[in-house]
SEKETOR-49159 format. One record per atom (N, C-alpha, C): residue in three letters; y, x, z. Coordinates in steps of 0.1 Angstrom, whole numbers, padded with zeros to 4 digits, always signed. Layout:
% SEKETOR-49159
ALAYXZ...
% end
This chain:
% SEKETOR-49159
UNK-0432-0544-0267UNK-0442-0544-0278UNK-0455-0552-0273UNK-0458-0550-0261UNK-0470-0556-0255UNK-0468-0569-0253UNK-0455-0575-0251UNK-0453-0594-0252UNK-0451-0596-0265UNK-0449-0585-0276UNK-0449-0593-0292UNK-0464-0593-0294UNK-0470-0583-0291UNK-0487-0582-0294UNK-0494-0597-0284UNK-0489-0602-0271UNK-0494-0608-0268UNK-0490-0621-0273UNK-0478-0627-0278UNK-0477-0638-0284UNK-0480-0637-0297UNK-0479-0631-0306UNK-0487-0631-0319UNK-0504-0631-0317UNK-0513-0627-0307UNK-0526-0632-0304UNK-0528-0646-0301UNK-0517-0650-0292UNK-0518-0663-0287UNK-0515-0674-0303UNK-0506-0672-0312UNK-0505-0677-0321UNK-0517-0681-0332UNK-0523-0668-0326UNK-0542-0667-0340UNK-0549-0675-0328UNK-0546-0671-0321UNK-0557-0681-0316UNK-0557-0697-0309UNK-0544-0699-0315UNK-0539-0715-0314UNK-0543-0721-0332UNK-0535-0712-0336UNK-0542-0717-0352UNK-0559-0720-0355UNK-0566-0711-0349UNK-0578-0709-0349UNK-0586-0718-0344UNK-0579-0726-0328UNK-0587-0736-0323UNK-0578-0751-0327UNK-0571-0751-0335UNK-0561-0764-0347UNK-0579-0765-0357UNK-0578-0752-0366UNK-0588-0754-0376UNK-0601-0756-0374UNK-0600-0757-0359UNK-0618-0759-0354UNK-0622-0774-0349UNK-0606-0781-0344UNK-0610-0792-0341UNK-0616-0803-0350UNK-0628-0814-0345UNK-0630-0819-0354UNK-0647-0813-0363UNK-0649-0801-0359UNK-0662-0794-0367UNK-0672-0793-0358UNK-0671-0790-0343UNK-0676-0786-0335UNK-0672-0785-0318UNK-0672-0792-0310UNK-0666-0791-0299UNK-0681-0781-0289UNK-0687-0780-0288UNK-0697-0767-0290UNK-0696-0752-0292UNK-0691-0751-0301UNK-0688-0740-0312UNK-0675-0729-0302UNK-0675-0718-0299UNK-0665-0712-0293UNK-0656-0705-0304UNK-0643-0708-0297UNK-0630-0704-0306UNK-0624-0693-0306UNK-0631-0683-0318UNK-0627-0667-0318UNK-0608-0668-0312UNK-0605-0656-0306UNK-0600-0656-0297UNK-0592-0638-0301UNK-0578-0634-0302UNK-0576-0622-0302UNK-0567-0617-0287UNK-0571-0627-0279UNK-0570-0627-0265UNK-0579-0618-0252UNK-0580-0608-0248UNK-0589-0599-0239UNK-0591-0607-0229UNK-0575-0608-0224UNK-0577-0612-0207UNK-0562-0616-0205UNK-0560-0624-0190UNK-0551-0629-0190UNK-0543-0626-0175UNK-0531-0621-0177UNK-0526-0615-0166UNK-0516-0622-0161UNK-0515-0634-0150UNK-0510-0643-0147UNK-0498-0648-0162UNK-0486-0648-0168UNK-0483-0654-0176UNK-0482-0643-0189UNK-0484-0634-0191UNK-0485-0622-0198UNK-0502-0619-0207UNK-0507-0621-0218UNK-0515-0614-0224UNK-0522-0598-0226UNK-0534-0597-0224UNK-0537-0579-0231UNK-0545-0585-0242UNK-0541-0581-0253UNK-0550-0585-0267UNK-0559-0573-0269UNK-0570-0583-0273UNK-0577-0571-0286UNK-0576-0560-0293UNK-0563-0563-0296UNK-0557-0551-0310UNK-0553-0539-0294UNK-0552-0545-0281UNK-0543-0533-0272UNK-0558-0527-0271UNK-0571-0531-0265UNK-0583-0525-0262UNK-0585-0517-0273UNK-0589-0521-0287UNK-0592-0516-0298UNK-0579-0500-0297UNK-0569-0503-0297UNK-0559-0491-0301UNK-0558-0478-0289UNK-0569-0484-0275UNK-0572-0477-0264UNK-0583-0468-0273UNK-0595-0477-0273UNK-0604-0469-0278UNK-0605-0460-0292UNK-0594-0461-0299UNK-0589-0456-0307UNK-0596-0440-0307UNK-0583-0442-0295UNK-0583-0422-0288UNK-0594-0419-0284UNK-0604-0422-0287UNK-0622-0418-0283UNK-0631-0418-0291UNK-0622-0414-0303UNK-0638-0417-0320UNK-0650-0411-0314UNK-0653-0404-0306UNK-0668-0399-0305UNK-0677-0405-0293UNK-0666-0419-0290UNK-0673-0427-0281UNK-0688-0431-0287UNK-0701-0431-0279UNK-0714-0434-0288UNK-0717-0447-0284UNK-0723-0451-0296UNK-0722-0468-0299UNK-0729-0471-0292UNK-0740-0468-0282UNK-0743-0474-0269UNK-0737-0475-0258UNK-0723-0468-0254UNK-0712-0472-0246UNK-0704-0477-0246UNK-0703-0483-0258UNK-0688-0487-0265UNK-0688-0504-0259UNK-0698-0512-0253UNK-0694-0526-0248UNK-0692-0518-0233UNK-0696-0512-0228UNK-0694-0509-0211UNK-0677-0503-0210UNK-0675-0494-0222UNK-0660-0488-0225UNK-0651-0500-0223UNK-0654-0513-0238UNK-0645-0522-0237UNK-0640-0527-0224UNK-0650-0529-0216UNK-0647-0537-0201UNK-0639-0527-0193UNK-0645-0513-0195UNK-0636-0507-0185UNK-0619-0503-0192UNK-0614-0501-0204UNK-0609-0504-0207UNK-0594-0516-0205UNK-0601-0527-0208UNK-0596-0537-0205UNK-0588-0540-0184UNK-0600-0535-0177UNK-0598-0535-0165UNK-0587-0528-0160UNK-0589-0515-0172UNK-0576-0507-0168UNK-0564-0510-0177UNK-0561-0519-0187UNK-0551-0525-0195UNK-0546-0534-0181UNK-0552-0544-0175UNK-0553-0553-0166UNK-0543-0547-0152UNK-0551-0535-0147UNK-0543-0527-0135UNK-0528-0520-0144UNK-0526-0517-0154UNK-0516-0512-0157UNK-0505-0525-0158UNK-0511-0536-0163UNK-0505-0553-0167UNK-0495-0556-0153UNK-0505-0553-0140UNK-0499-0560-0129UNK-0486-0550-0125UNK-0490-0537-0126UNK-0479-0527-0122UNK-0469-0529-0129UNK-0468-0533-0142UNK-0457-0538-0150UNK-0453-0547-0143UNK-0458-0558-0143UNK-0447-0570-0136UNK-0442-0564-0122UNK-0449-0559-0114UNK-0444-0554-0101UNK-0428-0547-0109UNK-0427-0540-0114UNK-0417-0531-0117UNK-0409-0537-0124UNK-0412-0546-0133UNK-0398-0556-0139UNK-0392-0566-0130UNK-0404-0575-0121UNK-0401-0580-0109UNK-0391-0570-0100UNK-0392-0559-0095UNK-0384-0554-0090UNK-0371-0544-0098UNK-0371-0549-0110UNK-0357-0544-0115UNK-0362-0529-0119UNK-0372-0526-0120UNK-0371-0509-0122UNK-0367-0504-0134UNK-0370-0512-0147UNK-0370-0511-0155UNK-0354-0511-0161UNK-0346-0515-0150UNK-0332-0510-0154UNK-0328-0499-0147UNK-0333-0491-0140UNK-0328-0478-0129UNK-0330-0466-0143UNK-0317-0462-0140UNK-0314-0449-0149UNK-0324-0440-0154UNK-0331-0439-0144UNK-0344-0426-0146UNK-0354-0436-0154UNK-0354-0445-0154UNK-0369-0451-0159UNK-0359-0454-0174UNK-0350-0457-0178UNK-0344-0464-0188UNK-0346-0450-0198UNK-0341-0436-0188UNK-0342-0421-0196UNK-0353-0421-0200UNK-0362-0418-0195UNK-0376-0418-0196UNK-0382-0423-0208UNK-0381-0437-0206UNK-0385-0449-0219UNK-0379-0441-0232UNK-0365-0439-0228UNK-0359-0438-0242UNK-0366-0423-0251UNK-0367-0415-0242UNK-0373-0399-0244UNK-0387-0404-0249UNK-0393-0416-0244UNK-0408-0416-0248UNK-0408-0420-0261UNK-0399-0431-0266UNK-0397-0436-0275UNK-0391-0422-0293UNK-0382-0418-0286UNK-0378-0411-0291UNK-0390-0400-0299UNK-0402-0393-0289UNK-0412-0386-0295UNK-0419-0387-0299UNK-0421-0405-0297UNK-0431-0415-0307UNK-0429-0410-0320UNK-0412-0418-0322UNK-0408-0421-0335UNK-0411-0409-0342UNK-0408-0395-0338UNK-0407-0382-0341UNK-0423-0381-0344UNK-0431-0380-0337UNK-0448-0375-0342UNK-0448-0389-0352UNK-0448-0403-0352UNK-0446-0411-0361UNK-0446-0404-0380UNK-0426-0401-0374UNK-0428-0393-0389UNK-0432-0384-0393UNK-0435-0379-0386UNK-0440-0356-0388UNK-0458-0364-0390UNK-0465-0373-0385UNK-0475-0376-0390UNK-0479-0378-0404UNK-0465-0388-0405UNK-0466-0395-0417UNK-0465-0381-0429UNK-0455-0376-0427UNK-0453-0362-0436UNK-0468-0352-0437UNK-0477-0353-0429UNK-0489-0345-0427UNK-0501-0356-0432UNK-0498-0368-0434UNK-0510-0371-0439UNK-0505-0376-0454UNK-0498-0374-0457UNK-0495-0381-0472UNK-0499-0364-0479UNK-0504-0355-0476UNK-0509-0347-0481UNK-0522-0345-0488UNK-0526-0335-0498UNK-0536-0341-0506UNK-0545-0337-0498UNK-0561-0339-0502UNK-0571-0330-0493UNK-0574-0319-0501UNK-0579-0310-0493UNK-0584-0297-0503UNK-0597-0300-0511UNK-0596-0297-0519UNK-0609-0295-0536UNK-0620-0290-0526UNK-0626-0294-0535UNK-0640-0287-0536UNK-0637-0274-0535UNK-0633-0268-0546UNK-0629-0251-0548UNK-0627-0247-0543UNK-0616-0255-0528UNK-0613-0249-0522UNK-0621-0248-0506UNK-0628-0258-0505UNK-0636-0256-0497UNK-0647-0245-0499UNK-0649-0244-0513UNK-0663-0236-0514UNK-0655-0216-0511UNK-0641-0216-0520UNK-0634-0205-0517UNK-0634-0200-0503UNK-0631-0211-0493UNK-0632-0208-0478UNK-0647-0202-0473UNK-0651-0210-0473UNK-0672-0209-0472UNK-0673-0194-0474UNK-0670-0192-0489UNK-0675-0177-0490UNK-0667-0164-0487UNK-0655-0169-0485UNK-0645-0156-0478UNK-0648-0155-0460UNK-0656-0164-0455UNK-0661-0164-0443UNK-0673-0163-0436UNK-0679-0157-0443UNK-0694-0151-0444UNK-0698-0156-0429UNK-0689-0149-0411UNK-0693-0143-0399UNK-0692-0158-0396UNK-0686-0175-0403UNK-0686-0188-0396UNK-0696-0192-0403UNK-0703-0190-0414UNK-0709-0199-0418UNK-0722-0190-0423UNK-0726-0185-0431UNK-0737-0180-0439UNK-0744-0165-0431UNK-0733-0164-0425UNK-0740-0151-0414UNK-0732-0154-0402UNK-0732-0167-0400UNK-0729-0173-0387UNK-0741-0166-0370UNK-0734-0164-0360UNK-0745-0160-0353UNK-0738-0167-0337UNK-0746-0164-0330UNK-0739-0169-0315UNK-0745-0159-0307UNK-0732-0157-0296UNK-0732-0147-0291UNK-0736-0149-0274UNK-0743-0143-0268UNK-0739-0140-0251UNK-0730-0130-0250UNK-0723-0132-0241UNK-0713-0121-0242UNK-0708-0117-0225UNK-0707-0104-0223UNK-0695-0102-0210UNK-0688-0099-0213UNK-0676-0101-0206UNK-0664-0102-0208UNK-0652-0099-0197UNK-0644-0084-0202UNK-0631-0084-0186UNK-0620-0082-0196UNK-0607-0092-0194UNK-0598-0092-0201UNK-0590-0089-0189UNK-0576-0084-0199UNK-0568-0079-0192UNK-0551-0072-0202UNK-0546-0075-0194UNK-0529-0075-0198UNK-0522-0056-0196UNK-0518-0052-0213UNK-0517-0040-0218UNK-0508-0033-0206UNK-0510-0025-0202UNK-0502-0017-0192UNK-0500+0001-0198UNK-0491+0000-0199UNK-0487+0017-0197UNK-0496+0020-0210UNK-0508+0033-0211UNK-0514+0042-0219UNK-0526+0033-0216UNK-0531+0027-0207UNK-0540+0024-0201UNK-0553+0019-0216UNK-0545+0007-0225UNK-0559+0009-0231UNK-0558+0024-0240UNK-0551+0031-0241UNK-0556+0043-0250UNK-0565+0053-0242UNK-0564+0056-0229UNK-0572+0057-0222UNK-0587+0051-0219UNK-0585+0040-0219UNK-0600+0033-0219UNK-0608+0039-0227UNK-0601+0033-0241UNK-0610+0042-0252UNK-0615+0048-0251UNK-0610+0065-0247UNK-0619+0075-0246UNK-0628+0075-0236UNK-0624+0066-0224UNK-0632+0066-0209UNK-0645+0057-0215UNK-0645+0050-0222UNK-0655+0038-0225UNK-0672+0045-0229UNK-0670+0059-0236UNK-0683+0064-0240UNK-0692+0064-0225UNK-0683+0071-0217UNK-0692+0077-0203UNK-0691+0063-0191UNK-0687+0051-0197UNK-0689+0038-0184UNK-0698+0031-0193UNK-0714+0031-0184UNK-0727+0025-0187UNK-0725+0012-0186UNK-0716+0009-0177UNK-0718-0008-0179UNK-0704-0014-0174UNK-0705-0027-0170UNK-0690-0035-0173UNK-0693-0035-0157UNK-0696-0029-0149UNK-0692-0029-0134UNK-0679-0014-0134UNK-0690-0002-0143UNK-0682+0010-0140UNK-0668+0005-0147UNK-0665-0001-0155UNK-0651-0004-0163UNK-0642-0012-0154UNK-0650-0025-0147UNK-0641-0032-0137UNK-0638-0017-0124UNK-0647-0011-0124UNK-0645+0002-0114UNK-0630+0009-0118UNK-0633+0013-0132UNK-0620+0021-0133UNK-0611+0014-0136UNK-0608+0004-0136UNK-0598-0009-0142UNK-0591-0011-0126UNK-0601-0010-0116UNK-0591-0011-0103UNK-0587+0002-0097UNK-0592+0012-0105UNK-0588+0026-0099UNK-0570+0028-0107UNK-0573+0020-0116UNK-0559+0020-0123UNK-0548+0008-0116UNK-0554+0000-0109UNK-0544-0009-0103UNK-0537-0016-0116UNK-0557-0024-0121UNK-0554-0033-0134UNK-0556-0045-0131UNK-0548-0055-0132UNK-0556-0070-0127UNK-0562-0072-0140UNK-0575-0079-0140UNK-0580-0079-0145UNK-0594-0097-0146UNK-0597-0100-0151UNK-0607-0116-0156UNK-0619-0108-0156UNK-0628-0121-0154UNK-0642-0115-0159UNK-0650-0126-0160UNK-0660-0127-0171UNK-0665-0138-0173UNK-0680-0139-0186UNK-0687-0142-0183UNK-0699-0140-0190UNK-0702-0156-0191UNK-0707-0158-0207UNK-0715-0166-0213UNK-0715-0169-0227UNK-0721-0178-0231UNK-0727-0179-0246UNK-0716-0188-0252UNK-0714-0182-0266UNK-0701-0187-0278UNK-0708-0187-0289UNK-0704-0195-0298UNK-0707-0198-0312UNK-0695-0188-0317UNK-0701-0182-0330UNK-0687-0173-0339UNK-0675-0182-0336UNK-0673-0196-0340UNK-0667-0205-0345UNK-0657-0204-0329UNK-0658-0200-0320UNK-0655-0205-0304UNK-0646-0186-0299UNK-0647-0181-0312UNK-0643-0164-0310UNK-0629-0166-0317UNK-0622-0160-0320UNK-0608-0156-0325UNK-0613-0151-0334UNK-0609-0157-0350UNK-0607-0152-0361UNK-0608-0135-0365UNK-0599-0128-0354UNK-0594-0121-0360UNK-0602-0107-0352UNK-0610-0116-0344UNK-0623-0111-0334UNK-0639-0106-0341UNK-0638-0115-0350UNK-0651-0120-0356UNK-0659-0108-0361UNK-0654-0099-0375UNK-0653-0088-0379UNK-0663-0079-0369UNK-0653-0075-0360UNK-0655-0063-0354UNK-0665-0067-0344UNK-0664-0078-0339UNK-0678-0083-0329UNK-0687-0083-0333UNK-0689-0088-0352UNK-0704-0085-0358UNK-0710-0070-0359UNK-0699-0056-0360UNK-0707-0049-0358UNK-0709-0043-0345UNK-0710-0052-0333UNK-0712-0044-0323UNK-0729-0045-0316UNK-0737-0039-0316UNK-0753-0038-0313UNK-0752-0045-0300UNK-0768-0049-0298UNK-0766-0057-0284UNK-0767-0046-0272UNK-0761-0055-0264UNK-0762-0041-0249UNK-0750-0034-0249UNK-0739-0025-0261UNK-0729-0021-0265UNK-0718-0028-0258UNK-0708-0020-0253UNK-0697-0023-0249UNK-0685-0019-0258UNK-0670-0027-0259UNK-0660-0022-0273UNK-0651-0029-0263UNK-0639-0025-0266UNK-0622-0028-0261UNK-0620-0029-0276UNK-0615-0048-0276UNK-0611-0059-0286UNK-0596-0060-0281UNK-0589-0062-0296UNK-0578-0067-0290UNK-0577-0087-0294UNK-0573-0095-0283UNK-0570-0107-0282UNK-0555-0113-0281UNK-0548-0115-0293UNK-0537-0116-0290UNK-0529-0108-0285UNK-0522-0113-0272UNK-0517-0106-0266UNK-0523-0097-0252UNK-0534-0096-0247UNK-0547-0094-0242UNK-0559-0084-0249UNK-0562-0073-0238UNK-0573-0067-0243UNK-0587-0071-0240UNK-0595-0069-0244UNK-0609-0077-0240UNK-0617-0065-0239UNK-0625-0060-0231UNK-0637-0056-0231UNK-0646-0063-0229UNK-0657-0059-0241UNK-0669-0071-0245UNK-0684-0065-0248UNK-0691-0067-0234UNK-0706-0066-0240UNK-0714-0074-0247UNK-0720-0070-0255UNK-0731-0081-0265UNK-0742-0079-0258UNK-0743-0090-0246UNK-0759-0095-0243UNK-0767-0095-0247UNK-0770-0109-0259UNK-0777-0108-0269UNK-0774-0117-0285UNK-0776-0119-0293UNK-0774-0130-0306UNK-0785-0129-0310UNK-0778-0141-0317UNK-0788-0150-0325UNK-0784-0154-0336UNK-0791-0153-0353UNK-0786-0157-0361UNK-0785-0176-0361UNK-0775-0180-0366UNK-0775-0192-0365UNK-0769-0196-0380UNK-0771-0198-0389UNK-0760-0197-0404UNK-0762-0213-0406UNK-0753-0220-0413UNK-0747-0232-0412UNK-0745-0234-0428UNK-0752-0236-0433UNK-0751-0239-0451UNK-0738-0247-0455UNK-0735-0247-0468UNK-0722-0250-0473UNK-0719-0265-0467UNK-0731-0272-0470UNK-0731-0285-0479UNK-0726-0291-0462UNK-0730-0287-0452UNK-0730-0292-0437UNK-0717-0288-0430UNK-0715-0274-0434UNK-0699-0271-0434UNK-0686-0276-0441UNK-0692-0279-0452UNK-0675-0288-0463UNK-0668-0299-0452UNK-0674-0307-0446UNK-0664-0314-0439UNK-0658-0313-0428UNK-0663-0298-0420UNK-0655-0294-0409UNK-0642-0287-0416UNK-0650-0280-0429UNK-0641-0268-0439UNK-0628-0278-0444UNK-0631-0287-0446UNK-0624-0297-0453UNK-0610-0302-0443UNK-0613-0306-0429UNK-0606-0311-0421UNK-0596-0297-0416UNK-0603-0286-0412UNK-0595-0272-0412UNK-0585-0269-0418UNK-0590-0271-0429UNK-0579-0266-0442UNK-0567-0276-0445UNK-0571-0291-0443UNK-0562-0303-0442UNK-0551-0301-0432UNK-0556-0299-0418UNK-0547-0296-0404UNK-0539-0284-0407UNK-0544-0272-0413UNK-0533-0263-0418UNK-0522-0262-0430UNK-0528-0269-0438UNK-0520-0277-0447UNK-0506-0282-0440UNK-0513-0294-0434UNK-0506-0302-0426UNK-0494-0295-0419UNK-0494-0287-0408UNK-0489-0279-0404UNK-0479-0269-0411UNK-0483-0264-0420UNK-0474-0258-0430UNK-0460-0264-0438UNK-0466-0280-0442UNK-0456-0287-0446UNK-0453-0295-0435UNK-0455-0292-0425UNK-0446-0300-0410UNK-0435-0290-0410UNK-0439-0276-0408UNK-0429-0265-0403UNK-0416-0265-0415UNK-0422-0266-0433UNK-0412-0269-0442UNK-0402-0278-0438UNK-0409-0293-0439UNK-0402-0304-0436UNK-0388-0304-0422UNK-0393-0296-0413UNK-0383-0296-0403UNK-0370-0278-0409UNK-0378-0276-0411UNK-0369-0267-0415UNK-0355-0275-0428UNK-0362-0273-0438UNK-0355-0288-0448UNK-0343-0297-0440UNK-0347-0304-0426UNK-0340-0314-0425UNK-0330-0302-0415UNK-0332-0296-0413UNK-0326-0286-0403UNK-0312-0280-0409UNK-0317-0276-0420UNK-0307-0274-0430UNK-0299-0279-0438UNK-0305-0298-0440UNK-0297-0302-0445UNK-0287-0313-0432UNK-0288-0310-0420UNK-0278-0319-0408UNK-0273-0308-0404UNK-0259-0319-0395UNK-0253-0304-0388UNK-0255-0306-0376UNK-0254-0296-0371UNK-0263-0291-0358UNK-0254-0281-0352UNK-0246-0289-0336UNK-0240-0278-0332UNK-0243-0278-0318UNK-0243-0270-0313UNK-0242-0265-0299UNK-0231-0266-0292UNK-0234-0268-0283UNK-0216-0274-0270UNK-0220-0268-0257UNK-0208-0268-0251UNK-0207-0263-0233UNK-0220-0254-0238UNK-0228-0250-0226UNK-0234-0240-0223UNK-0243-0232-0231UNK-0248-0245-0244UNK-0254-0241-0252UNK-0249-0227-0265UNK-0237-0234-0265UNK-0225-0228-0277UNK-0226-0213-0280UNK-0230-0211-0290UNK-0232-0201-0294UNK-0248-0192-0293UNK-0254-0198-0288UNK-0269-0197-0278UNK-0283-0206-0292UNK-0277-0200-0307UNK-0285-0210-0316UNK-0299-0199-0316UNK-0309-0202-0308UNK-0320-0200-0310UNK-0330-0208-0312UNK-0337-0204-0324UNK-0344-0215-0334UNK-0355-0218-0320UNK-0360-0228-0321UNK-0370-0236-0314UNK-0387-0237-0318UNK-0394-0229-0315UNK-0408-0234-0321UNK-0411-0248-0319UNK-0412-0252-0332UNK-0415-0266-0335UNK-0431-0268-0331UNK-0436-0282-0324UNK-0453-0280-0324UNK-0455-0288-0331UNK-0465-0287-0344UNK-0469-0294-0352UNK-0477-0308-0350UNK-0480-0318-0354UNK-0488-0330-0353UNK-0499-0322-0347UNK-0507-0320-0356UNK-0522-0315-0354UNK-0522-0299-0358UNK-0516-0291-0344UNK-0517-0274-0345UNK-0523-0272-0347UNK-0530-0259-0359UNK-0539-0253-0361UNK-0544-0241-0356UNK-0553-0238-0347UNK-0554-0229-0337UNK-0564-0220-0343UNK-0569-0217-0346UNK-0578-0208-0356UNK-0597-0215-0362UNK-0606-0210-0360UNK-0621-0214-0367UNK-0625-0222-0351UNK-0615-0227-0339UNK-0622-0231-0327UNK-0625-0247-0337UNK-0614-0249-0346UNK-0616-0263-0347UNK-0625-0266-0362UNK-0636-0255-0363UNK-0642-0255-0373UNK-0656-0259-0366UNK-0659-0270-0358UNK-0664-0279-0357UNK-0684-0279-0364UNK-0686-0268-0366UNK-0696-0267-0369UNK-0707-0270-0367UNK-0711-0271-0353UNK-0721-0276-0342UNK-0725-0290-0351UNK-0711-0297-0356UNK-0717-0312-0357UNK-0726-0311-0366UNK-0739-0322-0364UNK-0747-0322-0370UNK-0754-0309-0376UNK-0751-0299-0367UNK-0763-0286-0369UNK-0764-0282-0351UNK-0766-0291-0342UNK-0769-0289-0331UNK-0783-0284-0330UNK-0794-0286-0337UNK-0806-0275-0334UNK-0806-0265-0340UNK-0795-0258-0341UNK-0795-0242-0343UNK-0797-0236-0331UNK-0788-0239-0315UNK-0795-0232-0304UNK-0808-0229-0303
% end
């Protein structure tokens, strides 16, 4: 791919210095050429599709990026030829490899394609979101928090529970947590709602500051002091395009998990030697997983709420 991209640059930019002869021998001849690695090209279009993967590069870094970029298209350029010069490129493991790389391309390729030919959500439906989620947006707050998680054992958190009235602070709880022979996390600092677990949100707004509560997280219990908060609320109009991209990614996701199911059902699919008989369905990962309100992006452009 990288010698079609580099002879198709070389071609724009032979045509380009044909159409210039004759006008200006002065004049420099746009070029979709980077740099040149003894007989091999890195074009423009390779830098540009690097920086790609970096939209929030800030447009005062983006000529120091290009160079470093390039430099590293350049060191990657030479270890190519080292490796085709030495034949690597036909040794079994590197040919598997290639082929497996190729193969997950094509795959996120289509599963992309299937996720973006989807519509975007309405208005309605952004505003529907907005207001069914009062604790991300309109009674948005940010939290200090401590924090000792830890993995459900035995009775242990039904226990806590009741122990939690009479332990004044999160030392006596890490106390009785190793009287129990609990391993146990610990960790203190400041979260936006949006940076909490969905299904956390709720019960964290009514907890007073200073108060200690046993949360459940998943598969994980949390005990959580509230330091202190801060109201921080985040108006619609600033929220619709984080709301907007949220609801897209889960969308998205939804008709990824269809789509493979769909093709699942309509190929046949069997299992051999060791597998045979062993049909346990596979969690599929979607293009762009939707992980809960972490990717509800709110901060952007309401950074002076801290």
């Amino acid at each position: 791919m990288q010698v079609q991209y580099a002879k198709l640059g070389a071609l724009v930019a032979l045509t380009v210095a044909l159409a210039a002869c004759g006008k200006s021998d002065d004049k420099k001849v746009a070029t979709q050429v980077a740099a040149k690695v003894n007989s091999e090209e890195i074009t423009v279009h390779q830098v540009n599709s690097v920086l790609a993967r970096n939209p929030n590069l800030p447009p005062e870094a983006a000529a120091r990026a290009k160079r470093q970029v390039v430099d590293r298209l350049i060191d990657q350029q030479l270890a190519v030829q080292q490796a085709i010069e030495k034949k690597l490129d036909r040794s079994p493991e590197v040919v598997q490899a290639l082929e497996a790389a190729k193969a997950e391309i094509l795959a996120r390729a289509y599963l992309r394609q299937v996720a973006t030919a989807q519509a975007k959500p309405t208005a309605e439906e952004i505003k529907k979101y907005y207001a069914e989620h009062p604790e991300l947006f309109s009674q948005r707050r940010l939290y200090v928090l401590e924090e000792i998680t830890f993995a459900p054992k035995d009775n242990v958190a039904a226990e806590l529970r009741t122990q939690l009235p009479r332990l004044k602070s999160m030392q006596d709880v890490a106390e009785w947590l190793k009287s129990r022979e609990v391993q146990f996390t610990v960790n203190r600092g400041a979260r936006a709602a949006e940076q909490i677990p969905l299904e956390m949100l709720p019960r964290l707004a009514e907890v007073k500051d200073g108060d200690i509560r046993l949360l459940e997280s998943g598969e994980r219990l949390l005990v959580v002091r509230v330091v202190a908060t801060k109201a921080a609320p985040v108006d619609e109009t600033k929220a619709a395009p984080a709301i907007q991209q949220y609801l897209f990614n889960r969308r998205s996701s939804e008709v990824i998990a269809e789509e493979i199911k769909r093709l699942k059902s309509e190929a046949k699919i069997e299992y051999v030697g060791e597998f045979a008989g062993q049909e346990v369905p596979l969690k599929q990962q979607p293009v762009e997983p939707v992980k809960g309100p972490q990717e509800l992006n709110v901060e952007k452009g309401v950074r002076g709420l801290r």
